[in-house]
C-alpha positions as CSV (number, residue, x, y, z in Angstrom):
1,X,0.0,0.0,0.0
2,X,2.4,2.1,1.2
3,X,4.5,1.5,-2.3
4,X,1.6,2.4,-4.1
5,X,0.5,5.9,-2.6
6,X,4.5,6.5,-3.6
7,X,4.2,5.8,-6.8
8,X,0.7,8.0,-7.3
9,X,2.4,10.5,-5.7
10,X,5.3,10.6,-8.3
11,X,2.8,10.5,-11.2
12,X,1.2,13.1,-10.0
13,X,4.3,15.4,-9.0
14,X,5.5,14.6,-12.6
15,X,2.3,15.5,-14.0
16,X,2.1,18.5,-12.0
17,X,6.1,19.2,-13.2
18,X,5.9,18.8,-16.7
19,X,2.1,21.2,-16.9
20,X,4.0,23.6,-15.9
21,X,6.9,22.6,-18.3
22,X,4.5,22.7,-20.9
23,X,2.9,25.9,-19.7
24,X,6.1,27.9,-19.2
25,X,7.1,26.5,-22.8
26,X,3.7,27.7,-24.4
27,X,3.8,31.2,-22.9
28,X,7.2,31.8,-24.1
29,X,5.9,30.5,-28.3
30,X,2.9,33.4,-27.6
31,X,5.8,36.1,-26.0
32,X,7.4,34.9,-29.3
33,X,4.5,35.6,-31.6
34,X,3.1,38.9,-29.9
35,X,6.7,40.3,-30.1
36,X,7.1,39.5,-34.1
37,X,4.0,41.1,-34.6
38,X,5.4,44.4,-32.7
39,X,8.7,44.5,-34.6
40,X,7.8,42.9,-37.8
41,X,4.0,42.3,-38.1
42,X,5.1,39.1,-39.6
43,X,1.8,37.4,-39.1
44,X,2.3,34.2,-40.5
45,X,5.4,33.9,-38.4
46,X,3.4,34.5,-35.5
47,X,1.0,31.8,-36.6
48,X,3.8,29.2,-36.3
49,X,4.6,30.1,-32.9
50,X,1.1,30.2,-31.8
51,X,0.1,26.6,-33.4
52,X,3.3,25.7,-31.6
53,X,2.0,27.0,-28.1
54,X,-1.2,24.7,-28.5
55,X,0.3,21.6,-29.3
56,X,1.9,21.4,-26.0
57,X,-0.3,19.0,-24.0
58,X,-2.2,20.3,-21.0
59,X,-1.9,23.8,-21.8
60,X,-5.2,25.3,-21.2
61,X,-6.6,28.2,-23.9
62,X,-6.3,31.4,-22.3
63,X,-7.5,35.2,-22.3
64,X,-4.1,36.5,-24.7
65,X,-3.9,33.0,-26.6
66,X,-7.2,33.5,-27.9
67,X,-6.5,37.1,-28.7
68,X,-3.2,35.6,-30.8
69,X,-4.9,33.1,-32.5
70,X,-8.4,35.3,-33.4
71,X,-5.6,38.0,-34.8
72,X,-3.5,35.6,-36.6
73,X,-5.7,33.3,-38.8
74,X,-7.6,36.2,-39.6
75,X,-4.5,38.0,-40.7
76,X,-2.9,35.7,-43.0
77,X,-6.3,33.8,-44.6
78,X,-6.2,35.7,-47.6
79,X,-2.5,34.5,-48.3
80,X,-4.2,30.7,-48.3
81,X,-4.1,29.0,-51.8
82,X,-7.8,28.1,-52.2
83,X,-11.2,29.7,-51.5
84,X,-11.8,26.2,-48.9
85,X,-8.3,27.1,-47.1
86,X,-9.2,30.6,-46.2
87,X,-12.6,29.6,-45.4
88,X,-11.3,27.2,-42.9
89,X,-8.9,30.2,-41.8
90,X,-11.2,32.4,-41.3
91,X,-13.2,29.7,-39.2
92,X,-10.4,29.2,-37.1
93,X,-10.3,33.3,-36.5
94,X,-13.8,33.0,-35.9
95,X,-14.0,30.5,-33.2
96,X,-10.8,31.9,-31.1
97,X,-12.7,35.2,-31.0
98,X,-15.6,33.6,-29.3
99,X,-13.1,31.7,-27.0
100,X,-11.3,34.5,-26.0
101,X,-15.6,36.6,-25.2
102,X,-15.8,33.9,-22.7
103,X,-12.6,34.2,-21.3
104,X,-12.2,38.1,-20.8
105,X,-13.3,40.6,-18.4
106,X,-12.4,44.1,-19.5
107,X,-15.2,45.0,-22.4
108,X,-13.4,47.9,-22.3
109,X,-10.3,47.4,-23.2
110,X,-8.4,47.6,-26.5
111,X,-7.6,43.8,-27.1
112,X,-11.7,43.3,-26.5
113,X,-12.2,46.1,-28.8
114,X,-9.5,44.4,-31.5
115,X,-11.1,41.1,-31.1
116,X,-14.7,42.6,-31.5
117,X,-13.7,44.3,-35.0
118,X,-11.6,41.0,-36.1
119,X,-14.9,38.9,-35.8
120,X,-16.7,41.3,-37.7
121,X,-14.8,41.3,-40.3
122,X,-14.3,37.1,-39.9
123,X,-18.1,36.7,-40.5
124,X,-18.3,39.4,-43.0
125,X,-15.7,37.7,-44.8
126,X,-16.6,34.2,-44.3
127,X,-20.2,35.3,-46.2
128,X,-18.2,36.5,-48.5
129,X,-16.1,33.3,-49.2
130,X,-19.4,31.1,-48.8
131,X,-21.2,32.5,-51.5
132,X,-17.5,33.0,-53.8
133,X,-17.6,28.8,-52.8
134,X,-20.9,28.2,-54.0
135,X,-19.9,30.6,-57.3
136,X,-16.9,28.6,-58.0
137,X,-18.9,25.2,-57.7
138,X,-21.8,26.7,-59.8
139,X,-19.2,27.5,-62.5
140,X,-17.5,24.3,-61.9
141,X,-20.5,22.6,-62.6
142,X,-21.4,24.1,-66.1
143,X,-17.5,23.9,-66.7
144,X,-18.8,20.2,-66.8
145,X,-21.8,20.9,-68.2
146,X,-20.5,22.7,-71.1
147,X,-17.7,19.7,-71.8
148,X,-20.5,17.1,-71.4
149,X,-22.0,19.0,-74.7
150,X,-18.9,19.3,-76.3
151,X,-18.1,16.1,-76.1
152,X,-21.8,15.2,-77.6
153,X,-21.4,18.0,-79.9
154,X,-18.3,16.2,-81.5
155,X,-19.9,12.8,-81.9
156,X,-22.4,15.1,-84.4
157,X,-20.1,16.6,-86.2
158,X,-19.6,14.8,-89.8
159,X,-16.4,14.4,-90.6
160,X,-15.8,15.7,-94.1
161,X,-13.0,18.1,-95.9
162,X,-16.0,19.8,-97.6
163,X,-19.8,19.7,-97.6
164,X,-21.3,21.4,-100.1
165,X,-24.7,23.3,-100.3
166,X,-28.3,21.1,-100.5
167,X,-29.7,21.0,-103.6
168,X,-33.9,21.8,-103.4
169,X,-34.3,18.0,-102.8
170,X,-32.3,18.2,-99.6
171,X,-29.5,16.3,-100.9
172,X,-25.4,17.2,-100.9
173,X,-22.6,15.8,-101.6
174,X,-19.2,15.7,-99.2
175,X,-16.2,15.1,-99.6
176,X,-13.2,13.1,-97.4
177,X,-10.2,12.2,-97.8
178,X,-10.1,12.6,-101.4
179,X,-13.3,10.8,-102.0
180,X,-17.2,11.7,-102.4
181,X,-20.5,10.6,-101.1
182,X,-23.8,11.7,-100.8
183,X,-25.9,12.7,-97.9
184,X,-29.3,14.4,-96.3
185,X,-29.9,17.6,-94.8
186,X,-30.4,15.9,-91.3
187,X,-26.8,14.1,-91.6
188,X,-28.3,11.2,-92.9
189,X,-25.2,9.3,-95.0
190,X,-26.9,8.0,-98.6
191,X,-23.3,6.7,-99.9
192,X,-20.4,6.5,-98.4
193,X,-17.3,8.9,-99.3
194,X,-15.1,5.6,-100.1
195,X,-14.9,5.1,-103.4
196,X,-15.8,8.4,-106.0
197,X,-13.0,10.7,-106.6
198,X,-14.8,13.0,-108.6
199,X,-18.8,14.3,-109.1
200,X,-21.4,15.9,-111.5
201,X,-24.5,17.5,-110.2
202,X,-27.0,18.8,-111.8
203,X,-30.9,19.5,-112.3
204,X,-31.4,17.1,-109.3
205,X,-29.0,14.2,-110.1
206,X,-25.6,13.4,-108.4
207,X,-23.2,11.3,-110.6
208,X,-20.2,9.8,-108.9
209,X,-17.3,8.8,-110.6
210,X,-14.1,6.4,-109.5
211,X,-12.0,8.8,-111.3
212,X,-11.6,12.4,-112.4
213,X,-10.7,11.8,-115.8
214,X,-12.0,8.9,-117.8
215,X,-13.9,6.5,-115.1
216,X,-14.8,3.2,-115.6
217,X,-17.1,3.0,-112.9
218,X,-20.4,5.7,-112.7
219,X,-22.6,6.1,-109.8
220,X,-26.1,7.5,-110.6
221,X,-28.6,8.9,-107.5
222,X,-31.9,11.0,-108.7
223,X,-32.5,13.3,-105.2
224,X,-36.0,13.6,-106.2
225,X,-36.9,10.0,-105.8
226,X,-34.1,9.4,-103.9
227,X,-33.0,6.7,-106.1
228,X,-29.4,5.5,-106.1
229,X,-27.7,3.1,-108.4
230,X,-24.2,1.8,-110.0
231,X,-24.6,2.3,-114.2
232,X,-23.9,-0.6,-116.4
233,X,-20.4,-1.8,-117.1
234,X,-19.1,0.2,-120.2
235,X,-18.6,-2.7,-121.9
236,X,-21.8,-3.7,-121.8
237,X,-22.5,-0.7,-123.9
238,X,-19.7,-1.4,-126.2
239,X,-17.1,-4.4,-125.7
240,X,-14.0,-2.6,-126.8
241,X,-14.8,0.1,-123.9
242,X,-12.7,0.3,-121.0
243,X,-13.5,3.9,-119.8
244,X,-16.6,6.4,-120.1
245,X,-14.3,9.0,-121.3
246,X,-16.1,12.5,-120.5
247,X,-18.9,12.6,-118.9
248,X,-21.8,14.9,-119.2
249,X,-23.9,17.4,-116.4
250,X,-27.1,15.1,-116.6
251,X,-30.3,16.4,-117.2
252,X,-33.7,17.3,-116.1
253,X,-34.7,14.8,-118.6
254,X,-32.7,11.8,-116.5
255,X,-30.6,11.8,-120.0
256,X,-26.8,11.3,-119.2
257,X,-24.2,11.3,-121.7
258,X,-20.8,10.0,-121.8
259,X,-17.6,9.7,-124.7
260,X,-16.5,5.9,-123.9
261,X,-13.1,5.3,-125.6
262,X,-12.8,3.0,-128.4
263,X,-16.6,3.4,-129.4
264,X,-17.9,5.5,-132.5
265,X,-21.0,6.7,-130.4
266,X,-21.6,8.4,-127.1
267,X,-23.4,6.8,-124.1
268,X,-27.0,8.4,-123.9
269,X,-28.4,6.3,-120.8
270,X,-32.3,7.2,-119.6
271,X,-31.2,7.5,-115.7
272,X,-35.3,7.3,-115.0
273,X,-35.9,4.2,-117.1
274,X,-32.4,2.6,-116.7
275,X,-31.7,1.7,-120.0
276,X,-29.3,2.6,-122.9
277,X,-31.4,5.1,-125.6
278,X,-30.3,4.7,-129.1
279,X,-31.9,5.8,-132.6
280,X,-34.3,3.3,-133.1
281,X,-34.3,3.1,-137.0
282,X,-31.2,4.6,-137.6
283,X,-31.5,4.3,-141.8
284,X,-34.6,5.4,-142.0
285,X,-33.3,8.9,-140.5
286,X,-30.2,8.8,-142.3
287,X,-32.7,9.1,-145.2
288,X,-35.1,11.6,-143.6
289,X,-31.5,13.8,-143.2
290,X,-30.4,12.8,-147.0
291,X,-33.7,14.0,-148.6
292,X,-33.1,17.4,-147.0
293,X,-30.4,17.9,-148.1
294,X,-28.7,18.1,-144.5
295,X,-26.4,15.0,-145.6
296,X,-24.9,14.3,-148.9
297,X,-25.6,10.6,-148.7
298,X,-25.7,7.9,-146.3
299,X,-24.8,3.6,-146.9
300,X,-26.8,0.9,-145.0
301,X,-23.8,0.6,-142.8
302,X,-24.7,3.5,-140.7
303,X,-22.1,6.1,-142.8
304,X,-23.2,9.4,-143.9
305,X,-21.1,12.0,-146.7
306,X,-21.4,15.7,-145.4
307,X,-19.2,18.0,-147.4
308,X,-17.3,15.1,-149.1
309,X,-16.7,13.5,-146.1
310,X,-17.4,10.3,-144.9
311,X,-18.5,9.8,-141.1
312,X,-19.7,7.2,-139.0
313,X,-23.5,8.0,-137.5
314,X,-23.0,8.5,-134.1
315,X,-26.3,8.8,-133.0
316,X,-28.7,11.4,-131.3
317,X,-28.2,13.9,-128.8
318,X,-32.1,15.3,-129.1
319,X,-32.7,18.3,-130.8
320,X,-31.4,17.6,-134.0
321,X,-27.9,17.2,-132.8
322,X,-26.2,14.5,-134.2
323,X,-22.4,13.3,-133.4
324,X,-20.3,12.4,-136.4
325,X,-17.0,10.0,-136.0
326,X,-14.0,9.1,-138.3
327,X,-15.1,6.5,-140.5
328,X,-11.6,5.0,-140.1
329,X,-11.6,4.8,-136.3
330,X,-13.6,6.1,-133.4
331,X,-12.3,9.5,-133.2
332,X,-15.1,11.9,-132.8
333,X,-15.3,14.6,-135.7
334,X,-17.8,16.9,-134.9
335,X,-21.5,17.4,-134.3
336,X,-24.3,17.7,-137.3
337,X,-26.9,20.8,-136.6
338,X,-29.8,19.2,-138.6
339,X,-32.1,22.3,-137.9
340,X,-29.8,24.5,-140.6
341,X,-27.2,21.9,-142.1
342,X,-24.1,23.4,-140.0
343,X,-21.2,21.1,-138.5
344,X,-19.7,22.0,-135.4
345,X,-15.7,20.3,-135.8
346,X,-14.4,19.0,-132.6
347,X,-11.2,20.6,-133.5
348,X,-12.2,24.3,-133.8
349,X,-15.7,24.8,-132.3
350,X,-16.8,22.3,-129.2
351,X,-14.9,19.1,-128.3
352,X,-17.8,17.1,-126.5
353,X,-22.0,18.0,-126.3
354,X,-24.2,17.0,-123.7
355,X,-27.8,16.1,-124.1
356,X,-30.6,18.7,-125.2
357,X,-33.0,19.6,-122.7
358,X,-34.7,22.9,-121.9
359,X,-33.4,24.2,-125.5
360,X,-29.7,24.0,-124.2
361,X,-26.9,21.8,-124.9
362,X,-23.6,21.6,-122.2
363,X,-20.8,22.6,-124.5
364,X,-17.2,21.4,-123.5
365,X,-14.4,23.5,-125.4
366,X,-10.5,23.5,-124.6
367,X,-11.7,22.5,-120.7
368,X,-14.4,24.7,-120.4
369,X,-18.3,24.5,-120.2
370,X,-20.0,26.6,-122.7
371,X,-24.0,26.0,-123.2
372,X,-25.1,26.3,-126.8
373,X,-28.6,26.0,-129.0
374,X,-30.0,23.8,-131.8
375,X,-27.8,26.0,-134.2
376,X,-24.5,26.0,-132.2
377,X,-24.5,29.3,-131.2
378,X,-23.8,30.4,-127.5
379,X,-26.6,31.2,-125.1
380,X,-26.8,31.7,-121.4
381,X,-25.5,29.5,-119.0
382,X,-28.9,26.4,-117.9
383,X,-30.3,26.7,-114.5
384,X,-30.5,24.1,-112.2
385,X,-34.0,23.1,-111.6
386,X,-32.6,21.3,-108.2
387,X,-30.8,24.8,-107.1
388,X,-32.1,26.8,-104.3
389,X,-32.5,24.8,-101.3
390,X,-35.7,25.8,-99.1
391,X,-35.4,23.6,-96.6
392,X,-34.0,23.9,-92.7
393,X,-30.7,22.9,-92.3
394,X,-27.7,25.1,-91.9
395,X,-24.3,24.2,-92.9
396,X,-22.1,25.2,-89.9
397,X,-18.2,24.5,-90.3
398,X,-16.5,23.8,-86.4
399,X,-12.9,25.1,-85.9
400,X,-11.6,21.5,-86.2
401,X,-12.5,21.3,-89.6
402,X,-15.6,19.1,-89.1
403,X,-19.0,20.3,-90.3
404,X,-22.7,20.0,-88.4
405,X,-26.4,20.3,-89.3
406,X,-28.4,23.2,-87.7
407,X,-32.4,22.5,-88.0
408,X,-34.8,24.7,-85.7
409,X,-32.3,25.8,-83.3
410,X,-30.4,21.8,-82.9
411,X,-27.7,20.1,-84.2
412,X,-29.1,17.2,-85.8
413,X,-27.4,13.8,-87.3
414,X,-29.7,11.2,-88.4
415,X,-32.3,10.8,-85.9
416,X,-30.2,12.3,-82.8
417,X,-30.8,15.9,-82.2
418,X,-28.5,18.6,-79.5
419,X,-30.3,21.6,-78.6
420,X,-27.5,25.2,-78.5
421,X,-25.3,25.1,-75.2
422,X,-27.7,28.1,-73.9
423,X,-30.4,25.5,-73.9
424,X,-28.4,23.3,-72.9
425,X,-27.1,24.9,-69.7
426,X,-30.7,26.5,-68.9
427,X,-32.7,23.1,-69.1
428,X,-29.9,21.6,-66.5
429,X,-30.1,24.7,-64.2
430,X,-34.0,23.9,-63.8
């Protein structure tokens, strides 16, 4: 027993030692701070010393430690990285001030005075900060909001080096990577850009072609009907064929025509029927053109003499337009004007003719498209029937290159629709 009232009595005069160890310790970290405040007003030096006076265990908060610690955090919370760390300064200023109320006597005196004015301007600030908090989260938050639509924006963006206008029918075509394809004014992809390096449009009809200059394989699509469809093989049209040659605008009439090589006639193909059109009794107006006088003669072989010359009957083009070819090989001469009798020679007027429709004929001469009438002479340029779109898509090109489709206000793609980021952000906020 007696051993053990020792023993308690040791604890406690060790106890009682180091408190006052630990007092004497904390007092001289809060003479430290009050004193580089006076001679430096180095606040966040102070703060160390005072944060080192409070660790010390059993130390109890008093009257001038609260003062310290109110000044201090208050003092150097603006100097914190983040909106949350002065917050939770400010906090700290706030809740020594109302320790050190509770501790002092003298209402009077300048450090209550201090400490009254330093948690005013805690909670004023601390207001402050809370709604600057909720600011920064609200901003945050359509930060995220506005890369959520982004990011859906993108994935309606069609990825094209070009897309050009709608025709009246709501079709375009667009280009990528070197290749074209076909699509709707809602995004709606009608053919691939995969294959077609080269296009014709015109009076509603988009034709496609594998290669810019003498194709061997055609794409046909009639945006009216929406009809789409790969034309014959050429050498179905003529064996000895391995290109179209030049190819034509097509026409409001669905007439197409094309110079294959190694052939002594053009390709005139009925897009709207599907089918080759040739004369149908090609003699019989080899003889209507004989007896007046708009050819010399003619043979049953399909030859006719104008001027002296001999040409192979290449056919008709529609109003009264007839191309003539070498009758030693397929070499294209010229074109017969059966209206008045005059020749037009591939070598000083027009190299290739298109089909007549509308009273026109698309004129090619020395690369260039010219549009001409039954007599050969120059007119005014045709208009495209399909021009003028009147629908309500927008074409809207994105900085990245990539284009989207703006109907009523939303980007559309197919059947998925994004209303504007505005829209966007307000229908979230509700």
């Amino acid at each position: 027993m007696r051993k053990f009232l020792i023993t308690i009595i040791l604890i406690l005069t060790y106890s009682i030692v180091q408190a006052q160890s630990n007092r004497t310790l904390a007092n001289r970290s809060i003479a430290k701070a009050y004193k580089t405040i006076e001679n430096s007003i180095d606040y966040q030096k102070a703060l160390l010393y005072f944060e080192q006076a409070i660790q010390y265990k059993n130390v109890r908060l008093n009257r001038d430690m609260a003062a310290l610690g109110a000044s201090v955090y208050f003092e150097v919370h603006h100097k914190r990285a983040t909106l949350k760390e002065q917050l939770e300064f400010l906090e700290k200023a706030k809740y020594y001030s109302l320790k050190y109320f509770d501790l002092a006597n003298n209402k009077y005196s300048i450090m209550y005075k201090n400490n009254e004015e330093i948690l005013s301007l805690a909670l004023k600030n601390i207001e402050i900060l809370k709604k600057k908090i909720i600011k920064e989260k609200e901003l945050r938050r359509i930060d995220s909001l506005k890369t959520i639509w982004k990011n859906k924006s993108l994935t309606l963006a069609i990825k094209a080096d070009n897309l050009y206008n709608f025709n009246k029918n709501g079709i375009a075509v667009y280009e990528n990577n070197g290749f074209f394809g076909i699509i709707t004014d809602v995004g709606e992809v009608v053919l691939e850009a995969s294959e077609y390096k080269d296009f014709l449009s015109f009076d509603g009809f988009i034709i496609l072609k594998n290669e810019k200059v003498n194709p061997s394989k055609i794409y046909a699509y009639n945006s009216k009907n929406k009809i789409g469809f790969q034309l014959p093989k050429v050498s179905n049209f003529n064996p000895l064929s391995t290109h179209f040659g030049t190819v034509m605008l097509p026409r409001g009439n669905g007439r197409l025509v094309t110079y294959p090589n190694n052939a002594s006639m053009p390709l005139v193909y009925d897009l709207n029927a599907r089918k080759y059109v040739r004369v149908a009794n090609e003699i019989e107006l080899l003889r209507k053109l004989s007896k007046a006088d708009i050819i010399d003669r003619y043979n049953k072989k399909g030859k006719a003499k104008i001027h002296k010359v001999w040409y192979n009957f290449g056919g008709h083009l529609g109003g009264g337009m007839h191309p003539m070819y070498s009758e030693e090989n397929s070499m294209l001469k010229g074109f017969l004007c059966s209206i008045d009798g005059s020749f037009l020679k591939t070598n000083t007027d027009y190299q290739f003719l298109g089909i007549f429709y509308n009273d026109k004929f698309e004129a090619i001469k020395d690369g260039k498209t010219f549009w001409i009438n039954r007599n050969g002479r120059q007119v005014r340029k045709a208009v495209d029937i399909a021009d003028n779109y009147a629908g309500k898509s927008r074409i809207a090109k994105l900085e990245n290159g990539y284009y989207q489709i703006i109907r009523d206000g939303m980007i559309v793609l197919g059947e998925e629709k994004l209303e504007k980021m505005s829209v966007f952000l307000r229908n979230f906020s509700k």
